[in-house]
N, C-alpha and C positions, 0 to 999 in steps of 0.2 A: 504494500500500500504506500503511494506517495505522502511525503510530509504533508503537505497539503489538505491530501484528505483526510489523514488523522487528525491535525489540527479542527479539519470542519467537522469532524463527527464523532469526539469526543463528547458523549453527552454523560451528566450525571445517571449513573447505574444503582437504581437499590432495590430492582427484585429478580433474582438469582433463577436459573434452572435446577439448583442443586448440583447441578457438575462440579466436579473439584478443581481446585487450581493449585495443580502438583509442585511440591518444593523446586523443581527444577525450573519450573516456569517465573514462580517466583525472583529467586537466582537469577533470570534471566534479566527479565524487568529492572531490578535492582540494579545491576551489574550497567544497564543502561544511562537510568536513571541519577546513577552518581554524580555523574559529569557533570551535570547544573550545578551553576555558577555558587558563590556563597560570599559574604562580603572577607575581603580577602584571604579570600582561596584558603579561610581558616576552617571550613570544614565541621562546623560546629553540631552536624545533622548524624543523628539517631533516629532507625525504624525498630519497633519491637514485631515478629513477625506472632500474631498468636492465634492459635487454631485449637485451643484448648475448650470446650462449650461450656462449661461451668463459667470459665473467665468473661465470655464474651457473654453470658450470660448475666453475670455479676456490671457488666459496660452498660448494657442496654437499661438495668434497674437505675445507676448512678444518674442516666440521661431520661428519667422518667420526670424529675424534680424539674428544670431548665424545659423539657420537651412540653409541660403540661404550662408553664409561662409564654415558651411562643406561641402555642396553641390558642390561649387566651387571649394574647394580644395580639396575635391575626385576628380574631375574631371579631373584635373587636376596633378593628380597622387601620389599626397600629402597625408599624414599623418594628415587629419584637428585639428586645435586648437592644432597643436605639441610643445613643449616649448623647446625643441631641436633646431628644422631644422627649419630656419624660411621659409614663404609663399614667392613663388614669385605672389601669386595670386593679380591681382589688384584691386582698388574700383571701377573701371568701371565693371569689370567681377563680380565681387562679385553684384553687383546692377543688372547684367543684367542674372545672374543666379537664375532662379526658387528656392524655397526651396522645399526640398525635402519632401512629404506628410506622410511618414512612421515618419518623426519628429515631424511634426507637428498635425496632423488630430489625432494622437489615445488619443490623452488627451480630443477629440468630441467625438470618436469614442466606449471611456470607457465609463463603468456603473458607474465607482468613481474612482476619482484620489487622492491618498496616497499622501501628498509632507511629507516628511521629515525632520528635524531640527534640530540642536544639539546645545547645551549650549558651546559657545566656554570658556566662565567660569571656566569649571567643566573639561576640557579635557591638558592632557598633552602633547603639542603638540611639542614633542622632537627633531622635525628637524625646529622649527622656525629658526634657525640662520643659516642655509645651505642658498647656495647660488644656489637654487632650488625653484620648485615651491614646497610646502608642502604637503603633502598627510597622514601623520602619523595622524592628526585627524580625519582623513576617520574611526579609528579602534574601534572609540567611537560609531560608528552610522551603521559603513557596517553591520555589522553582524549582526541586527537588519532588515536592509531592503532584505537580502539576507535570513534573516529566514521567513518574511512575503512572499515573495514569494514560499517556501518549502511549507509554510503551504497552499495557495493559491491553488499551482498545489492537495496537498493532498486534498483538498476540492473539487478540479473538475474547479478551475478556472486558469487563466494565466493574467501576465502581465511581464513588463521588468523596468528595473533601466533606469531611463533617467535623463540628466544632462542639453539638450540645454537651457531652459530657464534661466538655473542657471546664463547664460553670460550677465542676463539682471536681475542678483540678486535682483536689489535697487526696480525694477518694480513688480516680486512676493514678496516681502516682505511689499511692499505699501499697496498688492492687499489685501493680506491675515492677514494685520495685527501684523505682526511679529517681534519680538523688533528686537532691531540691537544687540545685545549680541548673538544673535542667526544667525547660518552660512544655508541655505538652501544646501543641502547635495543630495538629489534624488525627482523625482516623479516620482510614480509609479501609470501607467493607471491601473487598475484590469477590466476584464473581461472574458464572456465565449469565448476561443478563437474559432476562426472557424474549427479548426483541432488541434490535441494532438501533436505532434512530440513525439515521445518516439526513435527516431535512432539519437543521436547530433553527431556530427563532432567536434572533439578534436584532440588534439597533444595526443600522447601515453605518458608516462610518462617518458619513455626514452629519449625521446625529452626534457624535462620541469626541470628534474632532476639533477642535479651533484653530484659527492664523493668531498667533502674535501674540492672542492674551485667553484668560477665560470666556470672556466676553464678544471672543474674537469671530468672523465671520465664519462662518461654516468648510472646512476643509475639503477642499474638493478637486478634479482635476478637470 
């Protein structure tokens, strides 16, 4: 498959055939995926490879608490977990709203779940002192888990970046062992999904782009 078209039909994957995704396949992806970039070439990235279902089983309860907040605040019409616009969502609603099963069930539903880690040590993380939430140490690790899934769909498999458990960090890091130096950054279910999607739904680039400023004319050719 050409770069290209992986790039264009990489879709989020989170309901499985049940086929396995054999350690060697794994390896494979992996072994790809290294290469992505990391802020100087310090290498601060850790994947836990875990196929254990007790464990994955123990993920999806951690991400019940966070999954049953965005639920609610979709619901509700909201932006969930926004560090903008605050919630008018309440903790009676929030208790008494289901979580949502596409958050929770595909870390059961995968052949092996990827979590991801970065050495916050080794990463220069140049907006600490904004008075925002941080995101600049994302640029040590994204590209990393956004190439593990390239490599993924080129294999014949799918999965997606997922973040909810992360809002219960202290409980995956107990689970798995994980020093505290170390920031949990993604899990990624892998599996064969039930259908390919190859047609995704994006903004046009005219839409995404500007000349000159934010405010800038539409980019175009």
């Amino acid at each position: 498959m050409e770069l290209d078209d992986v790039m264009r039909t990489t879709f989020s994957a989170r309901e499985y055939t049940g086929e396995p995704v054999p350690d060697e396949v794994v390896y494979d992806i992996l072994d790809v995926a290294r290469f992505a970039p990391s802020g100087g070439n310090r290498q601060g990235n850790r994947v836990i490879v875990v196929r254990d279902r007790k464990i994955r089983d123990r993920i999806s309860k951690i991400a019940e608490r966070p999954a049953k907040i965005y639920a609610a605040q979709s619901a509700a019409g909201e932006s969930p977990w926004n560090t903008i616009v605050p919630s008018r969502v309440t903790a009676r609603t929030i208790e008494d709203t289901p979580p949502l099963d596409i958050l929770v069930e595909t870390y059961r539903a995968a052949s092996v779940v990827l979590v991801f880690v970065v050495d916050l040590r080794v990463v220069a993380s140049m907006d600490k002192d904004l008075s925002r939430v941080g995101v600049i140490s994302g640029a040590s690790i994204y590209p990393f888990v956004w190439n593990t899934l390239l490599a993924a769909r080129q294999a014949g498999f799918g999965g997606t970046i997922t973040t909810v458990p992360v809002a219960n960090e202290p409980e995956v890091k107990e689970l798995l062992n994980i020093p505290p130096e170390y920031a949990v950054s993604a899990l990624v279910p892998l599996g064969k999904p039930v259908r390919q999607l190859t047609r995704l739904r994006r903004k046009p680039v005219e839409e995404i782009a500007t000349r000159g400023a934010f405010d800038g004319e539409a980019f175009t050719v």
